[in-house]
N, C-alpha and C positions, 0 to 999 in steps of 0.2 A: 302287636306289631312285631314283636322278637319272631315269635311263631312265622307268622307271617313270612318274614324275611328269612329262617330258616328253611321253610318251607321251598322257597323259592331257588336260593343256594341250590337244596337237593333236587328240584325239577332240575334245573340246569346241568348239575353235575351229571344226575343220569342221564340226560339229552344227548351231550357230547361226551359220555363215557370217562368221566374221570370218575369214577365210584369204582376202590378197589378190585382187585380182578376182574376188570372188565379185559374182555379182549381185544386186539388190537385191530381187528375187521369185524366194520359192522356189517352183517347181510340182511337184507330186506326182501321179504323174499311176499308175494302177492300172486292170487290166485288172476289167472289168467284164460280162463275157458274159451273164452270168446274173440282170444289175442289183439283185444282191440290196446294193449299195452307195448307198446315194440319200442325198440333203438332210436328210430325217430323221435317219437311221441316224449320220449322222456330227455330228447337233446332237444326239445320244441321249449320243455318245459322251463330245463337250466337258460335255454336265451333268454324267455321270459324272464326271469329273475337276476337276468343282468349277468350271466354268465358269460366268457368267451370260449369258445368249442374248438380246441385244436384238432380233435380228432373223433371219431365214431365208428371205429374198422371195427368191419365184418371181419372176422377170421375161418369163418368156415373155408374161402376159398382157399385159403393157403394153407391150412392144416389138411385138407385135402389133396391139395397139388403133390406137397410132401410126404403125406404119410397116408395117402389112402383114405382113413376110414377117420371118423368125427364120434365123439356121444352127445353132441348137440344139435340140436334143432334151431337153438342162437346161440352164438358166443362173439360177444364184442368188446373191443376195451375200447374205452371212453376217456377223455383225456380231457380237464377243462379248467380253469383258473378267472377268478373274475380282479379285474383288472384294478381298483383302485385299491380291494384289500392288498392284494400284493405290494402294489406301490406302498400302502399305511405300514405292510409288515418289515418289507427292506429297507424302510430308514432307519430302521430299528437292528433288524436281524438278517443280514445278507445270506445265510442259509437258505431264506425262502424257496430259494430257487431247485431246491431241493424235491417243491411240491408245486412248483407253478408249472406244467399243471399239474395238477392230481391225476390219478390213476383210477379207476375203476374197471372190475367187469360187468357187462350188464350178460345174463346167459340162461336159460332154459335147457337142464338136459331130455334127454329123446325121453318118447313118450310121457312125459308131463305135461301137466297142465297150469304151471306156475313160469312168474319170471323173477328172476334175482336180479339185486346189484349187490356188490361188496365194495365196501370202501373201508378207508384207514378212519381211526379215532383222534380227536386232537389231540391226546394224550402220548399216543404212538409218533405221529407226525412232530410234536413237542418234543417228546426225547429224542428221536433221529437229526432233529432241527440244532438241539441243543438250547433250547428254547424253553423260558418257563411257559408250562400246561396252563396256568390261570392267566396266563395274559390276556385282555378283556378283547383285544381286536382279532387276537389268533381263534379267541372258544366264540366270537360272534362270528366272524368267519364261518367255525364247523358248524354251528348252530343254523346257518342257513345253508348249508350244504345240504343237513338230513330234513331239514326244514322244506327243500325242495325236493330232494327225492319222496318224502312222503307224499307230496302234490302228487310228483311222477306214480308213485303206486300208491293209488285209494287204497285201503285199506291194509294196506300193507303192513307182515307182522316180521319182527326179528328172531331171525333161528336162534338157536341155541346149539352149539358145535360141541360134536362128544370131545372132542378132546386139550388137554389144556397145554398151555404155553411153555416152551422150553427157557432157559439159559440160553443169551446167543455165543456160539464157541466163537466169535471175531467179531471186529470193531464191528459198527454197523454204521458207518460212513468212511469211506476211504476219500483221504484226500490227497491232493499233490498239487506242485506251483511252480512257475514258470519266472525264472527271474530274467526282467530285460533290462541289458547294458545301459548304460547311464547315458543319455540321449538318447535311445532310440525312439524313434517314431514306433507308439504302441497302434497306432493301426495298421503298417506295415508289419508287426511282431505278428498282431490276434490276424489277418486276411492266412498269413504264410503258415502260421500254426493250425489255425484252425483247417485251412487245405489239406495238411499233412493229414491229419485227425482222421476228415472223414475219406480219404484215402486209403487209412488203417482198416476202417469198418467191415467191409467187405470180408477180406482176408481171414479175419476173426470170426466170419459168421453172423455179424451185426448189421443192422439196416437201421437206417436214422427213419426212425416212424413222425419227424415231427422235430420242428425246430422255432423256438420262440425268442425274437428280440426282445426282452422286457426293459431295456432302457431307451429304444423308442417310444415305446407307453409313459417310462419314467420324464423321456422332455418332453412329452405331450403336455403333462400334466405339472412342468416347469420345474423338475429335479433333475438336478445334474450333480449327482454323486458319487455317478460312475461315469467311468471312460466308453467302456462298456460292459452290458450284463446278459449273455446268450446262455439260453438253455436248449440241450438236443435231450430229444427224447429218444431213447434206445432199444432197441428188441432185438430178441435173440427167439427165431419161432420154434425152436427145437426147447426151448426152455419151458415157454408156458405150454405146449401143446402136451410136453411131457409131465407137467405139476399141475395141470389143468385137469387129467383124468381123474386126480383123485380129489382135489382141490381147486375146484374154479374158481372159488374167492380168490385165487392167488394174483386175479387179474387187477385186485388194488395196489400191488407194487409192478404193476406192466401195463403201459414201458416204463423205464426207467429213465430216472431226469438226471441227468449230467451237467451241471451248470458249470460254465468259465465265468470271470467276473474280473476287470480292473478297476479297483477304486482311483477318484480323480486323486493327483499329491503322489502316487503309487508306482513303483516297477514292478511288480509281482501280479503275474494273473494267477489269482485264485480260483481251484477247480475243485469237486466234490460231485459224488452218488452215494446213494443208499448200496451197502452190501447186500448179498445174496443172506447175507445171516438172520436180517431182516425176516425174507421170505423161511426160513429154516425154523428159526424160532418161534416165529409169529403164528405161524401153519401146524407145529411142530412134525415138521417134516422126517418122517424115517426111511420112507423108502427109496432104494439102494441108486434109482432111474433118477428120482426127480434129487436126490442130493448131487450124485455124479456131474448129470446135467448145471446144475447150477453153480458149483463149485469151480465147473471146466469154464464157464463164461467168468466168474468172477476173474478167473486168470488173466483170463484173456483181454480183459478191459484194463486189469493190473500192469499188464505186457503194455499194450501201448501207449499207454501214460509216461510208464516209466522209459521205456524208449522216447520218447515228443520232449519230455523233461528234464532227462538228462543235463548236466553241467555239459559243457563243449567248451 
């Protein structure tokens, strides 16, 4: 029986990647001859399993539009969260929103005959989260993530990336908070802040790819523990188009999820993203284009936070 249940532990741990040095994008990568595997077919698959689909962008047009020339024949990020773990994990850990939804790229480069998805590990998602990695709902969670992508690709085997994991040089979630004067009406605060927000976007270079009410869901399902809890999802196309070349996994941290949140009792809306450090270390990103690029966005999300937040 020991055995047994040892044994078990270990299935698990290696499933959703908590076995030392593992790394923090898994790629699943399946031969595809015959492309009857596509973007569709594997967002057909996550509905089946109870998924919610925020997104499933094509990028070729826009990497196109902008910069001419593509190395893929598909590249898409996938975006998706199933609705009642989120709710199981945020009455626990209001970070979630961090990963609601996840990210993935699902991508084929030219002339192959395979298609990829990369996604983040629970272990990864745990420490960005700030969250313990063995919490039984977060690793069933991941367990049915890869659990579904394997349905999405039969046969499907996990690369093996030449290169290993850096140190991240900065935090790897930036946050900031918003304090509201004592009385105010916090839906009149979140309508006029968040205005401003997406406002800012543009300017910056940012397109909100995606925006989720998750405390809608939350009174669906009779929790009222927040005032409210909105996440946008963020892109910057000069970013992944330019970390993309050499690293198309890079599409498990794109877009990026920007969560605001007021808890009920609260004057503070609390806000949070994953840093670019994330993508640097995780990738172990060296080259001069795709640090530059990412480094210039982290700024610039840093700019308009700290502008919108500001004391007045």
């Amino acid at each position: 029986m020991k055995h047994f249940a040892k044994g078990l532990i270990l299935s698990l741990l290696v499933s959703t990647g908590l076995m030392a040095g593992a790394h923090n994008v898994t790629i699943l990568t399946a031969s595809n001859a015959d492309g009857k595997i596509t973007p569709k077919t594997i967002e057909a698959t996550f509905e089946k399993a109870g998924f919610f689909i925020n997104d499933n962008r094509n990028m070729l047009p826009p990497f196109i539009k902008n910069f001419k020339t593509v190395d893929f024949d598909v590249y898409n990020l996938f975006t998706i969260f199933k609705k009642d773990a989120v709710l199981t994990l945020a009455k626990k850990y209001p970070t979630i929103g961090l990963f609601s939804p996840m990210s993935m790229s699902i991508y084929t480069r030219k002339g192959t005959k395979t298609i990829s998805v990369a996604s983040l590990s629970v272990p990864a998602m745990a420490k960005i989260m700030g969250i313990p990695a063995d919490d039984a709902d977060l690793v069933a969670y991941g367990k049915l993530v890869q659990e579904t992508l394997q349905k999405a690709l039969p046969n499907a085997k996990k690369e093996t990336v030449s290169y290993e994991m850096s140190k991240p040089a900065g935090d790897l979630v930036y946050h900031a908070a918003l304090k509201m004067e004592k009385g105010a009406d916090w839906e009149d605060v979140k309508d006029d802040f968040e205005m401003a927000f997406e406002g800012e976007l543009p300017g910056h270079d940012f397109i909100m790819a995606g925006f989720n009410d998750l405390n809608y869901d939350f009174e669906e399902a009779n929790y009222e523990g927040y005032n409210f809890y909105d996440v946008y999802s963020i892109c910057n196309i000069s970013v992944i188009y330019t970390v993309s070349k050499l690293h198309p996994e890079a599409g498990a941290f794109a877009p990026c999820s920007l969560y605001m949140y007021n808890k009920k009792d609260t004057n503070t809306i609390e806000m949070a993203f994953p840093t670019v450090y994330n993508w640097i270390s995780s990738l172990a990103i060296e080259d001069k284009a795709s640090k530059d690029v990412l480094i210039t966005a982290q700024k610039k999300m840093e700019e308009i936070l700290k502008k919108l937040t500001v004391a007045k």
